[in-house]
C-alpha positions in Angstrom: 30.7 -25.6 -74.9 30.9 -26.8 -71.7 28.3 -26.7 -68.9 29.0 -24.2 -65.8 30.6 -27.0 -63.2 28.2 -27.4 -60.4 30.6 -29.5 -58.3 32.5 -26.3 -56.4 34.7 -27.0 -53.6 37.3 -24.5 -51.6 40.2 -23.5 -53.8 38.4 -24.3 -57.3 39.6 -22.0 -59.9 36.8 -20.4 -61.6 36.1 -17.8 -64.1 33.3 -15.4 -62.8 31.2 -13.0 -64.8 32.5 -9.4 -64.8 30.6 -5.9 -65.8 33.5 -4.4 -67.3 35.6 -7.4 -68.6 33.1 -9.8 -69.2 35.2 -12.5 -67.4 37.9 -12.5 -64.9 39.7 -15.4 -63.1 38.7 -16.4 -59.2 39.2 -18.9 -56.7 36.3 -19.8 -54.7 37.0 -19.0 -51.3 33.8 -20.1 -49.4 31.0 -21.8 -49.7 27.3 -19.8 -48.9 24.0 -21.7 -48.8 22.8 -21.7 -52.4 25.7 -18.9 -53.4 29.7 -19.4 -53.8 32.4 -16.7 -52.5 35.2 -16.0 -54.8 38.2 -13.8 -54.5 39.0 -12.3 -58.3 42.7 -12.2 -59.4 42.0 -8.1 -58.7 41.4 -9.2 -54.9 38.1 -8.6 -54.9 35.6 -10.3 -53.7 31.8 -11.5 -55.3 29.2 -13.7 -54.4 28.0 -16.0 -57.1 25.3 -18.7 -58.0 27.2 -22.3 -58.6 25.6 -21.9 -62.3 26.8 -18.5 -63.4 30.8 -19.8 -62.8 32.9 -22.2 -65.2 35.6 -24.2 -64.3 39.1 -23.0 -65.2 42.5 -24.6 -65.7 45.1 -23.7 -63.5 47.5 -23.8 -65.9 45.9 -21.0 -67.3 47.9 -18.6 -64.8 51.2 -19.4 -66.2 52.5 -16.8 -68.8 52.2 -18.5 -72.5 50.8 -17.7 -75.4 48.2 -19.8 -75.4 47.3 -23.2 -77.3 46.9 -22.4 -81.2 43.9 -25.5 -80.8 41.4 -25.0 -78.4 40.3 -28.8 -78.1 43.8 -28.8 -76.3 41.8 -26.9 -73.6 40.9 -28.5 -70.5 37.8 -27.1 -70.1 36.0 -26.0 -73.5 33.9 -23.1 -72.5 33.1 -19.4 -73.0 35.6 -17.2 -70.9 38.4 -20.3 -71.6 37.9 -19.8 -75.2 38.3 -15.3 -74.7 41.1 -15.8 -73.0 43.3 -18.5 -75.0 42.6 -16.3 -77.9 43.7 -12.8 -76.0 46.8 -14.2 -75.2 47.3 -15.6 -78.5 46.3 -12.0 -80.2 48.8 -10.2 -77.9 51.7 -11.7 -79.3 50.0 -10.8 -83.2 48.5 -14.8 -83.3 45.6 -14.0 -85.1 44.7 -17.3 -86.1 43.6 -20.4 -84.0 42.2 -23.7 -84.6 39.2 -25.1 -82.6 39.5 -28.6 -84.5 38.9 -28.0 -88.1 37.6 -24.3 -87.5 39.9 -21.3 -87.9 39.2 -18.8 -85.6 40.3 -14.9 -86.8 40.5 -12.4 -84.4 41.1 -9.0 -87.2 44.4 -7.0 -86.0 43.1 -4.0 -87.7 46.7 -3.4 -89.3 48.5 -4.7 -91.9 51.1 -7.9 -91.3 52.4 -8.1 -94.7 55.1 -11.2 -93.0 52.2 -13.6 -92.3 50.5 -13.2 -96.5 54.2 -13.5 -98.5 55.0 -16.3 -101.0 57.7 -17.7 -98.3 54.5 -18.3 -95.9 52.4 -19.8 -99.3 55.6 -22.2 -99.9 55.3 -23.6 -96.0 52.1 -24.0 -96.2 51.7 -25.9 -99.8 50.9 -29.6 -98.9 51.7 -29.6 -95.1 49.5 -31.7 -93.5 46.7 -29.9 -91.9 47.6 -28.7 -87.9 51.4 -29.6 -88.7 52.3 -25.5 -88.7 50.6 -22.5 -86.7 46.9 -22.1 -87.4 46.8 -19.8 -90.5 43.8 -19.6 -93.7 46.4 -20.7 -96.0 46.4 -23.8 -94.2 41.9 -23.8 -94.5 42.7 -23.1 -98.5 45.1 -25.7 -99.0 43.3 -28.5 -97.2 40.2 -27.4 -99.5 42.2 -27.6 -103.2 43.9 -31.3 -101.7 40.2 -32.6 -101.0 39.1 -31.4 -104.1 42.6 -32.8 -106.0 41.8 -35.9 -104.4 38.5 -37.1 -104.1 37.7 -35.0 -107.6 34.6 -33.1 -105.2 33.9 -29.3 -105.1 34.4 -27.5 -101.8 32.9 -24.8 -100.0 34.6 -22.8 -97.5 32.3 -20.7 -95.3 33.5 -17.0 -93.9 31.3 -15.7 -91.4 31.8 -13.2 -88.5 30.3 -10.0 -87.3 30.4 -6.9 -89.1 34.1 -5.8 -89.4 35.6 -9.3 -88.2 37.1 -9.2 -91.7 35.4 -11.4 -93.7 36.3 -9.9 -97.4 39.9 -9.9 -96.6 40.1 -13.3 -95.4 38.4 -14.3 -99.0 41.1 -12.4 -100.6 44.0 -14.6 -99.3 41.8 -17.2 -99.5 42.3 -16.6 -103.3 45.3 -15.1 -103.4 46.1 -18.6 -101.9 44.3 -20.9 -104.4 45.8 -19.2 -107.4 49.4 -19.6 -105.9 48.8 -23.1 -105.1 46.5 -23.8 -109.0 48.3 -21.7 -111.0 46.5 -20.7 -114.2 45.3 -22.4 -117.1 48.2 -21.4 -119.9 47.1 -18.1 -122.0 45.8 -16.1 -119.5 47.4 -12.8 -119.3 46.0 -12.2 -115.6 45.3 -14.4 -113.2 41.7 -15.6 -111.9 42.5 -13.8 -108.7 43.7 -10.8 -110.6 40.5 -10.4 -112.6 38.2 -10.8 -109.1 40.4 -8.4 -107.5 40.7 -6.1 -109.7 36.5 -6.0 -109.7 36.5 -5.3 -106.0 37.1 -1.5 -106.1 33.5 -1.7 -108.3 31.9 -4.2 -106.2 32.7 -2.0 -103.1 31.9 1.3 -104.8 28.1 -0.2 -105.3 27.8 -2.8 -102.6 29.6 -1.2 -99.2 28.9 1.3 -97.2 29.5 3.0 -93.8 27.8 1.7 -90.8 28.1 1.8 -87.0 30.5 -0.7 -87.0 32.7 -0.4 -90.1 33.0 2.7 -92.8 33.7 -0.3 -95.3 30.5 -2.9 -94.5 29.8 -4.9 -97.2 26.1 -4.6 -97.2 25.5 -7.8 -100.1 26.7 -11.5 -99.6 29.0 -12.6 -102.2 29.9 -16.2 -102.9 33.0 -16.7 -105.1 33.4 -19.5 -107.3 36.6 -20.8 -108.5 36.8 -22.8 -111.4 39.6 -25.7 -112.2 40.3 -27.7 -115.1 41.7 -31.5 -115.1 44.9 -30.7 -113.8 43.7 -28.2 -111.0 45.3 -25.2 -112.7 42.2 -22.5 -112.3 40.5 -22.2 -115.3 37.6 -19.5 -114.7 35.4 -17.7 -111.9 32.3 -16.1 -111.2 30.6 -13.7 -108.4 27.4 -14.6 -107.4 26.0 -11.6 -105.0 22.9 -12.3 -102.9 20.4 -9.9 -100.8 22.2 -6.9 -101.1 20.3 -4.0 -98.9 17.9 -2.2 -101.1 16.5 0.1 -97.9 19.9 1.5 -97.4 19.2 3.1 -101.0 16.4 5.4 -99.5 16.7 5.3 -95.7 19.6 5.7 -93.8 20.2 6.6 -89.6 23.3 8.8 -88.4 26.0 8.6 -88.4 25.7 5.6 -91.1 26.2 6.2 -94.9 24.5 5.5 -97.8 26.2 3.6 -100.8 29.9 4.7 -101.6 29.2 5.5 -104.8 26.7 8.5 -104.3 29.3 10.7 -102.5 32.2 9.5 -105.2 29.7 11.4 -107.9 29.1 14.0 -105.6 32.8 14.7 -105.5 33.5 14.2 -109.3 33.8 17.6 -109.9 32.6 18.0 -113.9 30.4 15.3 -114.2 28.8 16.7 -111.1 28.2 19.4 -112.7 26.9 17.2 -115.5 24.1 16.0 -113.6 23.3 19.2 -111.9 24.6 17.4 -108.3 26.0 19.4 -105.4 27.2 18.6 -102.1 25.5 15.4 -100.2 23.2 17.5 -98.0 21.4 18.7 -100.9 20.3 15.1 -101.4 17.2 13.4 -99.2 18.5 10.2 -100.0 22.0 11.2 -98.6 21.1 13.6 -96.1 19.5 11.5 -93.3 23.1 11.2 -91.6 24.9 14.1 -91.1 28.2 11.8 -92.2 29.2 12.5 -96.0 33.3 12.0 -95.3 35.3 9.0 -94.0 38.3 9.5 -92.1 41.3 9.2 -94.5 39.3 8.7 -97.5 38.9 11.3 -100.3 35.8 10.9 -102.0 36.7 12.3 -105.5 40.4 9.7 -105.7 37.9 6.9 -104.7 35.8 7.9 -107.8 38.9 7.9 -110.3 39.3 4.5 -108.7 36.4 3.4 -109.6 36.6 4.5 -113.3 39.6 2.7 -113.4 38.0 -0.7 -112.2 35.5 0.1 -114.5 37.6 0.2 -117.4 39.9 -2.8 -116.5 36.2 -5.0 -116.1 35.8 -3.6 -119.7 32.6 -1.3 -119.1 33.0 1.3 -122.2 32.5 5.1 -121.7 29.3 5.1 -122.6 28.3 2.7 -120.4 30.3 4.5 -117.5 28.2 7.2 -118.1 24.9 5.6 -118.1 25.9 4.2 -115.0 26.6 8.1 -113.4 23.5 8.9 -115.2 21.8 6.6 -113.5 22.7 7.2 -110.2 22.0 11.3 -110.2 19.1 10.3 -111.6 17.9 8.2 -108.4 19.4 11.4 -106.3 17.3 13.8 -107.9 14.6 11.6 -107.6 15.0 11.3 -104.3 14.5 15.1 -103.8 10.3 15.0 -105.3 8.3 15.7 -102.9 4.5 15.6 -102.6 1.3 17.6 -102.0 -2.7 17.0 -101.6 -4.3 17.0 -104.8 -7.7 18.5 -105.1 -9.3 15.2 -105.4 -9.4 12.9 -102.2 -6.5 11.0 -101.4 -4.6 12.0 -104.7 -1.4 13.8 -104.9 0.7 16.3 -107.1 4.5 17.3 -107.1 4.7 19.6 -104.5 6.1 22.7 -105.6 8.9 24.1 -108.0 11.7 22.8 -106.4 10.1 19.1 -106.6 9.0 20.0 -110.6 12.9 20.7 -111.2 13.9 17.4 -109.9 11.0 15.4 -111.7 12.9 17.2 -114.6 16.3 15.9 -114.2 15.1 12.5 -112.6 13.3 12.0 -116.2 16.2 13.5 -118.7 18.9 10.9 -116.5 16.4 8.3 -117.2 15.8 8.8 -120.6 12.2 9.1 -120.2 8.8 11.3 -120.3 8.6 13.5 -117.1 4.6 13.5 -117.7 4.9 10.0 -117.3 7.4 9.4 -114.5 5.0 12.4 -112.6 1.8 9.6 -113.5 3.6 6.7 -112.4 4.7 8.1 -108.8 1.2 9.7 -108.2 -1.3 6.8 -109.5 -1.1 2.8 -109.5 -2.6 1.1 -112.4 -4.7 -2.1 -111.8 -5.6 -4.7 -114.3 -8.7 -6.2 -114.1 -10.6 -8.4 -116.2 -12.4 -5.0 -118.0 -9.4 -3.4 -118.6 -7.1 -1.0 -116.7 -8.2 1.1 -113.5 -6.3 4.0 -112.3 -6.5 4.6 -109.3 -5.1 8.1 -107.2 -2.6 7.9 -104.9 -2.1 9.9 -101.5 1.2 11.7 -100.6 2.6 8.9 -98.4 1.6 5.9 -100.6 3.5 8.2 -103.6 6.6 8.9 -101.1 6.4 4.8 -101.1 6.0 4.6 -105.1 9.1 7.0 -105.5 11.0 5.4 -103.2 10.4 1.5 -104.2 11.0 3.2 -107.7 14.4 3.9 -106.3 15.3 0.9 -104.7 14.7 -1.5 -108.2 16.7 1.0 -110.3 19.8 0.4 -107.8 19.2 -3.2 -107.2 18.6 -3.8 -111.0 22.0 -2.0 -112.2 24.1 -3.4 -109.2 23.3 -6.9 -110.9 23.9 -5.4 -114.3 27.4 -4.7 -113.1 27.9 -8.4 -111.6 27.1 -9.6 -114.6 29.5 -7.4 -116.7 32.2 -8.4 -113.9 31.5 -12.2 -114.5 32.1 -11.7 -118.1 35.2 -10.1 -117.7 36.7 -13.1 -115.0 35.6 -15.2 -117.8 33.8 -18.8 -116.6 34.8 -21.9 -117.4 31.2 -23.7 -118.1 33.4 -27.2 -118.3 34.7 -27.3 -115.0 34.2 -30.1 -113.2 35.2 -29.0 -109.8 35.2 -25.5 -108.1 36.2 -24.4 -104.5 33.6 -21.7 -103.5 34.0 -19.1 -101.1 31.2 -17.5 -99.3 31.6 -13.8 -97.8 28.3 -13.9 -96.1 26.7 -11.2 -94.2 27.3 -11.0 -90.5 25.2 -11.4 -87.8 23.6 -8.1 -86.9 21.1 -6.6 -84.3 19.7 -3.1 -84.6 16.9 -1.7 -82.2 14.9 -2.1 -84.9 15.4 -4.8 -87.3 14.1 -4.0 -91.0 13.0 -7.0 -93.3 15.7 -7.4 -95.2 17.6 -7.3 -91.6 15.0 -10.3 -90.9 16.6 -12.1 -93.6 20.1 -11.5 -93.4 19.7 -12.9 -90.1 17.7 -15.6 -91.4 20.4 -16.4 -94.0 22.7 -17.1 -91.0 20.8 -19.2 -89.0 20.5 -21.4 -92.4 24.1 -21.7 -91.9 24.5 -22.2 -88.7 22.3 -25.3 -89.1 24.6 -26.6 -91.3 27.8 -25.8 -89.9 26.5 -27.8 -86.6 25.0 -30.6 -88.7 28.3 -31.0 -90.4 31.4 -29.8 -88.4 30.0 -31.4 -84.9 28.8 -34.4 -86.8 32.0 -34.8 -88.8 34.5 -34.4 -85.7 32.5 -37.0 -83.5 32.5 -39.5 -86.4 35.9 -38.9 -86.4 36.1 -39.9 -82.7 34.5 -42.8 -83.4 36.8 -43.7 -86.0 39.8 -43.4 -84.3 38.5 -45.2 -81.2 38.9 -41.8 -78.7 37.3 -41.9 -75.9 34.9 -38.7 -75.8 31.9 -37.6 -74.5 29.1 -36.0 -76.7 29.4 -32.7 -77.5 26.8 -30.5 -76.8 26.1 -27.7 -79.0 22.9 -25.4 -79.7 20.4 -26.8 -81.9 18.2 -23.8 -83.4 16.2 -25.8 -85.8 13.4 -24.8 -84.1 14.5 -21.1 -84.8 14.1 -22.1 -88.6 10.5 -23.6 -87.4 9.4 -20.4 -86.5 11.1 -18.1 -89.7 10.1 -20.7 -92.3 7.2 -23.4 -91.3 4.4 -23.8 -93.4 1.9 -22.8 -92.6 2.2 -21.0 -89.8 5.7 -19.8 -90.0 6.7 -15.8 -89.9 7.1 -15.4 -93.7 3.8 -17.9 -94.7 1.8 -15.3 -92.4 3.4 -12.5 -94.1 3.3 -14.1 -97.6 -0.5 -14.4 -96.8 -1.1 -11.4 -95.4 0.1 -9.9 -98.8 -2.3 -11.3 -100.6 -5.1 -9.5 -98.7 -5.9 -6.0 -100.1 -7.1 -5.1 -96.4 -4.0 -6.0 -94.8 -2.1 -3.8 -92.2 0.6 -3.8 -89.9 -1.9 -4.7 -87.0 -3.9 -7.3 -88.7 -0.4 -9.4 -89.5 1.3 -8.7 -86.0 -2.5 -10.1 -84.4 -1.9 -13.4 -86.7 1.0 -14.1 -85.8 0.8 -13.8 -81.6 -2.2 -15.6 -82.1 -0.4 -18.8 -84.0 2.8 -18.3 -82.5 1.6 -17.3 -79.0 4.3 -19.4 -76.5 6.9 -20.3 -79.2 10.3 -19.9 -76.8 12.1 -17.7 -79.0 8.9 -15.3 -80.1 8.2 -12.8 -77.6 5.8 -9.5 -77.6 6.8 -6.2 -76.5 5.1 -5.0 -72.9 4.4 -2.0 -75.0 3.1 -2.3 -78.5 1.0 -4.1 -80.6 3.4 -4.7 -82.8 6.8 -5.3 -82.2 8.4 -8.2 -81.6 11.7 -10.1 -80.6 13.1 -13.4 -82.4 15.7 -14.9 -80.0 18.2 -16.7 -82.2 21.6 -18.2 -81.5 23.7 -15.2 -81.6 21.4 -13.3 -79.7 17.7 -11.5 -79.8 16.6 -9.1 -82.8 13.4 -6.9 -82.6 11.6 -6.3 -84.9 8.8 -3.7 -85.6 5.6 -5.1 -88.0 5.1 -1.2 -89.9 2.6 -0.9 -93.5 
């Protein structure tokens, strides 16, 4: 991006920063001492310093659309970049290149005219940039490099939450299996099978957040598999980090997991599993939200049985499946008391006794047992196995942890059923993989697995600057342009902080771990005291322990709790 121009002179056109707008367009009408006058296209006028302003075209008044490549642009910079892609998004341009990036700004509506197999035909082999930015266009140039050099391809979706991420991978493979066709015998295609899955995937995976009622809250790299003659062949789902804490803890007006509220709504098998309305359920009751707009909870389920059934999951396992989730509900619901020894604790009451019940006949096992396993921790030493009591909050922790694995465990269970069903072709030579990664995501307080989604992304930012800047300036060089360098953030010393041995963030915490003494205080002291002056860590004025990483797409806090 390019710098703020520091060279002002009466008359420049400028964009200047604006509360409500972000930017607007100005024309500096007078220079002040160390500050710059400008009159706003509005008429009003703002003093400025020379380094909060960025130079703008002038041709940028005249009514177009817009450039559909943004290294067309003059001047390369923030409020340049907003405003080319306004323009373009007003007249339903979606897409736009910045060189070999496609930019996708989501409509939030359907344009069926822009995804039909006239558009696929157009875009089939057309040199890349020839025709209007578009993803087929990204898709196609991946299956040519991979026709032609023989080479497996990635192609990387990233964005915020909402940005539409998932549905770009759709016609990303709604694309491929146009273009590859399918390996002869298959009844349904590749991108048939996958789709088909997503209703199951999204059941177990998504959920409402502040953002978007449909968040996927899991990453999700799709692999397509050719043969030979580049006709698709096989596929397979591989799902990474998906948010276990969401299972147990949730904040209004968020949701928890689709799925819950679909078995709520099932009507007999509710009844089944002696379930009731959400707000029965701890687990579910934390947000006040249990509908989504448009949405009927008990269709969605019959959806899902269907998806079920087309993956090939049989009724028995469907219901071991339901089985298992009222179990984690009712689980959900024990609660804890003092016991008469110190720091032990019982099932509180009745009410807690009936769920211990039902949590243990859903899981198939001993409620004596499941009651001993929540309330005591068992330590092997040497002599044998030690017991040892635990206290109401550290069993609230064993229940819910308890929780959490059961979820994460069958959720990769029904990945695994979903690959066989797609059917992968161990042979292939050479895939095109699509990654649906997470988007970048600030809270006001950032939980671990936050830490690490965030982490995830600043992975791949590393290596979307190391290769896209690196390959578009060899290019340059190539083709003998005259450029200048392009600047661009480099956050490897982001990464330095997160992952650095031995003094990185997660070597302190997998360190601090393996002390039995360990608390929230003694890590957070460690880590000022090794990181104290590293430009992106900074301490809260006003705790001990919280504390702010400031990455590339921002600043996330985060609080250090046992």
């Amino acid at each position: 991006m390019a710098e703020p121009n520091m060279n002002l002179r009466k008359g420049a056109k400028v964009w200047v920063e604006d509360k409500n707008l972000a930017w607007v367009a100005a024309e500096v009408t007078d220079l002040r001492g160390k500050q710059v006058q400008v009159q706003a296209v509005s008429g009003k006028t703002v003093l400025a310093l020379p380094e909060k302003l960025f130079p703008r075209d002038a041709d940028e008044e005249e009514e177009h659309g817009g450039v559909d490549d943004m290294t067309k642009l003059t001047y390369l910079n923030e409020p340049g970049v907003l405003y080319n892609l306004q323009r373009r998004y007003a007249l339903n341009d979606i897409y736009t290149y910045t060189g070999s990036i496609l930019i996708a700004v989501n409509p939030f509506t359907k344009l069926p005219h822009l995804y039909n197999v006239h558009m696929m035909e157009q875009y089939k082999g057309a040199p890349f940039g020839e025709l209007s930015p578009h993803v087929f266009a990204v898709a196609d140039v991946s299956y040519r490099a991979m026709m032609n050099e023989g080479r497996s391809q990635s192609i990387l979706v990233s964005g915020e939450s909402g940005a539409g991420k998932t549905e770009t991978t759709k016609l990303i493979m709604q694309y491929l299996t146009f273009v590859g066709g399918r390996a002869a015998g298959d009844d349904r295609t590749v991108e048939q099978q996958v789709l088909e899955s997503n209703p199951l995937l999204e059941a177990f995976g998504n959920a409402r957040t502040v953002r978007n009622d449909n968040s996927s809250r899991f990453g999700k790299f799709v692999e397509i598999q050719f043969d030979a003659n580049g006709r698709i062949s096989g596929a397979a789902v591989r799902t990474y980090l998906l948010e276990r804490s969401r299972v147990v803890q949730i904040t209004d007006p968020e949701r928890n997991y689709h799925c819950f509220y679909q078995l709520c709504a099932s009507g007999k098998d509710a009844e089944k599993y002696k379930l009731g309305h959400p707000s029965h359920f701890h687990y579910l009751n934390q947000s006040k939200t249990y509908e989504l707009e448009g949405v009927s909870n008990a269709e969605e389920y019959m959806k899902t049985r269907r998806a079920m059934d087309i993956v090939g999951i049989s009724h028995e396992d469907q219901e071991a499946i339901f089985r298992t989730l009222a179990a984690i509900l009712h689980l959900g619901n024990i609660e804890f008391s003092p016991g008469r020894e110190h720091d032990s604790s019982v099932i509180k009451d009745q009410k807690s006794t009936f769920h211990m019940q039902m949590a243990a006949d859903l899981f198939r096992c001993d409620a004596n047992l499941l009651s001993t396993t929540l309330c005591t921790r068992t330590i092997q030493t040497r002599e044998g196995s030690i017991v040892k009591a635990l206290d109401c909050n550290a069993a609230v922790a064993s229940r819910d942890v308890l929780a959490k694995t059961v979820y994460s465990r069958l959720f990769d269970w029904l990945v695994a059923k979903i690959n066989m069903s797609v059917g992968q072709d161990l042979n292939s030579r050479v895939q095109i993989g699509v990654l649906d990664i997470y988007g970048f995501e600030c809270f006001k307080h950032n939980s671990f697995e936050q830490f690490c989604i965030n982490f995830a992304n600043e992975k791949l930012q590393q290596h979307f600057n190391e290769h896209v800047f690196k390959m578009e300036q060899d290019e340059y060089r190539k083709e003998k342009i005259n450029w200048s360098y392009i600047e661009f953030i480099d956050n490897q010393d982001v990464l330095d902080l997160i992952e650095k041995k031995p003094i990185g963030i997660i070597a302190l915490l997998d360190e601090a771990c393996m002390f039995p003494k360990s608390t929230h205080r003694t890590l957070s002291t460690k880590l000022f005291q090794n990181l104290r002056g590293h430009l992106r860590l900074e301490k809260a004025k006003f705790s001990e322990t919280d504390f702010t990483v400031s990455h590339y797409a921002g600043k996330a806090s985060g609080r250090i709790v046992s």
